[in-house]
N, C-alpha and C positions, 0 to 999 in steps of 0.2 A: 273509645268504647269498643272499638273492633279487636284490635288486642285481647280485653276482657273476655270478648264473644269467642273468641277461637280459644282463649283457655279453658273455659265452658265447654267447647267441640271435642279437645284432646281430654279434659278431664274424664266425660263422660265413655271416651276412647278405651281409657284405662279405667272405666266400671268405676268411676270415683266423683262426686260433687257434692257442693251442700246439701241437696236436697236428700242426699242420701246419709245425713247427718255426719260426714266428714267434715273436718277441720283445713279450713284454705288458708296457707298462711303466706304474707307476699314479703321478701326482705329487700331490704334496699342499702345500698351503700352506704357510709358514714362519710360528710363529707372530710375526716381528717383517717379517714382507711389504710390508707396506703402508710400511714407516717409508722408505722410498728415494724413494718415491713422494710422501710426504707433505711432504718435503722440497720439493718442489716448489708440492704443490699441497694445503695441511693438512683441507682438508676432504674428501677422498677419500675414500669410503663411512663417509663421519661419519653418517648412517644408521641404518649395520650394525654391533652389536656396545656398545650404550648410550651412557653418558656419555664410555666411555674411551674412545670415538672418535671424538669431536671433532675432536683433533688426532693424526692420521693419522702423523705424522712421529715420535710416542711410543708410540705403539699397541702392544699385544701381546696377540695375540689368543691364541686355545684350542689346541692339538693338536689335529687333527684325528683322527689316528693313535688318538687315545688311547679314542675310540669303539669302536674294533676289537678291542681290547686287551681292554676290559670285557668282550668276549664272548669270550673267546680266542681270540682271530683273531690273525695275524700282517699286521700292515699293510703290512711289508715283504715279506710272499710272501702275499698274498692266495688265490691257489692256486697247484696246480701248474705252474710255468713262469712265472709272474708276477715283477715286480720293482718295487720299489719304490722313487721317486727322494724326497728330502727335502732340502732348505736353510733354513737356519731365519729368513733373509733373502730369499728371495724365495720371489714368489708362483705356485703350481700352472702356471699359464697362461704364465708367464716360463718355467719349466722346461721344460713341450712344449713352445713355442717353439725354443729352445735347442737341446734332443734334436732338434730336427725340422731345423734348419739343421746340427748335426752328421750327423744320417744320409744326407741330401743330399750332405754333401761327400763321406761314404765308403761311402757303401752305392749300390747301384742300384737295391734293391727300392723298393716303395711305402710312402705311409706311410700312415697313416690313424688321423687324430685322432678322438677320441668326447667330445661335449661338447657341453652346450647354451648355454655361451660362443658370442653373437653374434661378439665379438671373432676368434673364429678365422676368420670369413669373410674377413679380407684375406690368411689362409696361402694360400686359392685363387690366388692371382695370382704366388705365389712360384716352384711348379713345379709340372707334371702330374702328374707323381708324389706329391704331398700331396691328398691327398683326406678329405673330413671328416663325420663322421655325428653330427646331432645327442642321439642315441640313441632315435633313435623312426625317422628315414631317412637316407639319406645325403642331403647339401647339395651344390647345386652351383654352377655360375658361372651359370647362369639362374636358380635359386633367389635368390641374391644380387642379382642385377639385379630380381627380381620383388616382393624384400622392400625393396630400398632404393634402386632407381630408378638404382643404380651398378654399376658391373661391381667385382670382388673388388680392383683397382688403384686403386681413387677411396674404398674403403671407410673406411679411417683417417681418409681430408679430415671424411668425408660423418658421421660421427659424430662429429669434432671441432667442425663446425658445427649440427649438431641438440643435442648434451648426450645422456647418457646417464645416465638417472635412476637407472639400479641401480649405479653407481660414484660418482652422486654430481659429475660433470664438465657444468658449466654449458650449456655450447655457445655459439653466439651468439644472442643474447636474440630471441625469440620466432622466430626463425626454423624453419620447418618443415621435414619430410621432402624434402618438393615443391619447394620453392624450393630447398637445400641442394645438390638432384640436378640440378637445371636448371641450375645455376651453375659446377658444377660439370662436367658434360658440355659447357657453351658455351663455358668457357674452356679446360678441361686441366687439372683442377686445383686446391688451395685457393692455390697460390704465382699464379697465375696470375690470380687474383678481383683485380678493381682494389679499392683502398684502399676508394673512397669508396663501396664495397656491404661493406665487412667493417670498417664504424667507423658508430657509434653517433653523432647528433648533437646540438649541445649549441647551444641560443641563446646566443647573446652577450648580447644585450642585450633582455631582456623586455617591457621598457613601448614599445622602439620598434617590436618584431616587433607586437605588440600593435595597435597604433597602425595598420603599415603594415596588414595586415589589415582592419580597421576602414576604411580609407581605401578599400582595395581595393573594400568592400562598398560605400562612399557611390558611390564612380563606376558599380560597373557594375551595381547594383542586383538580385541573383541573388536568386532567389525560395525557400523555403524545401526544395523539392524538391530545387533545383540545389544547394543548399548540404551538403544530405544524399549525395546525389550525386555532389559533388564532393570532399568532405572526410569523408566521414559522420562518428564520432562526435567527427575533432577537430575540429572548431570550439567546438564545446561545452566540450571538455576546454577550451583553450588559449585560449578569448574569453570566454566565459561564463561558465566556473566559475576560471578564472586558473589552473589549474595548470600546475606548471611541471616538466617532467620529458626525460630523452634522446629522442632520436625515432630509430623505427629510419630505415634509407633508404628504405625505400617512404614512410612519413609525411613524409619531407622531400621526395621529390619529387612525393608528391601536392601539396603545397602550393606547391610552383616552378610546377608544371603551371599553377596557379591565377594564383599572386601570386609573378611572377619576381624579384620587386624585393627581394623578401627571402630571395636567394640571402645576399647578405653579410652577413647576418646568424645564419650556419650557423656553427659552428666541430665539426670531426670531433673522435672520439673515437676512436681508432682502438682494437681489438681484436686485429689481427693478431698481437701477441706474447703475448697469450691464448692465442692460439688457435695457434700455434706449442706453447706448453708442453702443450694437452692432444694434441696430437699425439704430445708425445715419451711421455705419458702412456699412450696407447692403441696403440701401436707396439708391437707382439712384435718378440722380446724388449725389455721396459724396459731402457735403454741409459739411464745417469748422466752 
């Protein structure tokens, strides 16, 4: 009940409760949610929930409901004037969603999500009228800009490209917050990021990149400073200790910068239809 009581506190927070004849609607997970999702992408909060979820696409998780239940609660009328939404296929966050572009087409009041779902920050970009509190304040489109360097329109790209550890959605490998936002406000965009910064790179051929390298050092003779400097720690990876592994694009064009000659020795790996599926992944409502 305490729960309930603080939803009650922030509802009235944001000028909103039953007694002022709004509509409380509460959604809850489905416990086979995840399996639409998994279908795509099987390790989707394989994390969360033990062994049996692994593979996301099989999964079937608890009732959530059924917590409420044990105490005699009605999860379907939590209190008075409350309502309760349920699909035993999709998940809580699909269902606001949903509700939320339903009451948009026929309502003209407000709406106002409560959740500490990051994910709802791209509802901000849908209409004024959606507004969202993470249940401690209300969020807004400068909050969104202040947490992730994007306005609520780039949010989807901008977590497609960082990964999102509590779902379990990879991102693009090592890329950061900072870089993700920069690239994203210089272009318009993740459709709009050229290939060859959203693909992973792959030598072709080891003993020659190897080799040019080595050659590069006989001519121009850089001293151990400039090598740190200019490479820092791959040189070492990649001359000295031989490993061999993808390079994001900074790593490869640090080393153009240096040693141009072994551009043709790059082959992309591109990522872009990765990074297309955790889009459709992280998109309210999940759409099949």
């Amino acid at each position: 009940m305490k729960d309930v009581d603080l939803l009650y506190v922030r509802m009235r927070q944001m000028a909103s409760s039953p007694e002022q004849g709004h509509r409380v609607i509460v959604c809850y997970d489905g416990t086979q949610g995840r399996q639409s999702i998994g279908q795509l992408l099987s390790t989707y909060k394989a994390h969360r929930g033990g062994k049996a979820a692994k593979d996301a696409s099989t999964f079937e998780g608890k009732d959530f409901r059924d917590q409420f239940s044990m105490f005699k609660m009605d999860p379907m009328c939590l209190s008075k004037g409350w309502e309760g939404v349920y699909e035993v296929t999709k998940e809580a966050d699909d269902l606001i969603a949903e509700l939320t572009e339903q009451y948009l087409n026929t309502t003209e009041d407000d709406i106002i999500i409560f959740s500490k779902d990051q994910d709802f920050y791209q509802v901000l970009a849908w209409n004024d009228r959606v507004r969202l509190h993470n249940c401690v304040e209300e969020v807004t489109r400068e909050d969104v800009f202040a947490a992730c360097g994007v306005p609520p329109e780039y949010y989807v790209d901008w977590k497609c490209l960082v990964g999102d550890t509590a779902d379990n959605i990879p991102g693009f490998p090592r890329m950061g917050p900072s870089l993700a936002s920069k690239l994203l406000i210089q272009y318009g965009g993740m459709d709009r990021i050229p290939d060859e910064d959203l693909s992973m790179w792959e030598v072709s051929d080891w003993p020659s990149f190897r080799q040019t390298l080595l050659s590069w050092k006989t001519d121009t003779q850089p001293s151990a400073t400039a090598l740190t400097r200019n490479f820092g720690k791959l040189w070492t990876k990649l001359v000295e200790e031989e490993q061999e592994f993808l390079l994001i694009p900074s790593e490869r064009q640090r080393i153009l910068n240096q040693v141009p000659h072994c551009e043709g020795l790059f082959e992309p790996v591109s990522y872009r239809d990765r990074l297309n599926t955790y889009r459709q992944i992280i998109m309210l409502p999940f759409r099949h």
